[in-house]
N, C-alpha and C positions, 0 to 999 in steps of 0.2 A: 504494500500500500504506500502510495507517494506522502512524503511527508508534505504538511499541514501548516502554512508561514502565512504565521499571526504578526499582524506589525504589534509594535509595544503599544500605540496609540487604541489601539481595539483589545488588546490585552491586559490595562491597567485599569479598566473599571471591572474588570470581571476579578482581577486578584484582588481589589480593595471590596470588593462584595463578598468574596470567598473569604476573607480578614477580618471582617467585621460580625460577619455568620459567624467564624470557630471564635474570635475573641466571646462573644454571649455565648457561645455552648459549653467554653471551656468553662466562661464566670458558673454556667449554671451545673457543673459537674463540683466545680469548687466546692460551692454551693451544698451542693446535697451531699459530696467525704465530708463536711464540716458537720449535717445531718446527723447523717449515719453516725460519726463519732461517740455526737451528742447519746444517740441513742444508745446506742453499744455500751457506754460506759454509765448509764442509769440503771439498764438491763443487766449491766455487772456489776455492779455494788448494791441498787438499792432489790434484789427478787433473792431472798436470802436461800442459801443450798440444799437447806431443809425442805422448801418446797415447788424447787425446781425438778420441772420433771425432762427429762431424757429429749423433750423436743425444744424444751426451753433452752437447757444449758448450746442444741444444736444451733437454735436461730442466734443463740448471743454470737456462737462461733462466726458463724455464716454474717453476721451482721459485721466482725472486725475485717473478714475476708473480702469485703465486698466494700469497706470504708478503703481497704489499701489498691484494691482492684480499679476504685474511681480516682484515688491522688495520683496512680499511675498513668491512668487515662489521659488525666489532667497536665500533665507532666510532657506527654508524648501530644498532647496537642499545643502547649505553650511551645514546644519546640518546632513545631508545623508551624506556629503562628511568625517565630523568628524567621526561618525558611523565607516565608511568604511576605515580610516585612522588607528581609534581603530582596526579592524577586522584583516589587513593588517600587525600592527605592531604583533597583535599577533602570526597571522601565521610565521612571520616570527622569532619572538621567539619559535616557535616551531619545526619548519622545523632546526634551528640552535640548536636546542637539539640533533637533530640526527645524 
């Protein structure tokens, strides 16, 4: 398949849309490990051992696994978000050459 030549000038509203989308998705991932946290560590201290049952003590698990699962998310899109900050400023040194 013939490659696909984007000038920068048609290409640099599409990267500042696609930047502006993960920066809110990433906030809203933040957002909800800072949640999760919260819950996880209420659900571990304050539901005492004596009358936790067998699916309790699982969802506390399941809730830390899933608080570290989204910082990583959040992490691997703050760095797509650098990526695409770098893409972004090029094009627009490039579109202002012309």
């Amino acid at each position: 398949m013939p490659k696909r030549i984007v000038r920068p000038s048609k290409a640099q509203p599409v990267v500042a849309s696609v930047l502006k989308t993960n920066r809110k998705v990433s906030g809203d991932i933040q957002d909800a490990a800072l949640e999760l946290k919260v819950v996880h560590a209420v659900l571990d201290t304050q539901v005492a051992d004596s009358v936790r049952s067998a699916d309790v003590n699982a969802a506390i698990e399941r809730t830390e696994v899933l608080e570290k699962k989204l910082e990583e998310s959040s992490q691997q899109l703050e760095d797509a978000n650098a990526a695409l900050e770098s893409a972004q400023k090029e094009l627009s040194e490039q579109v202002g050459k012309r």
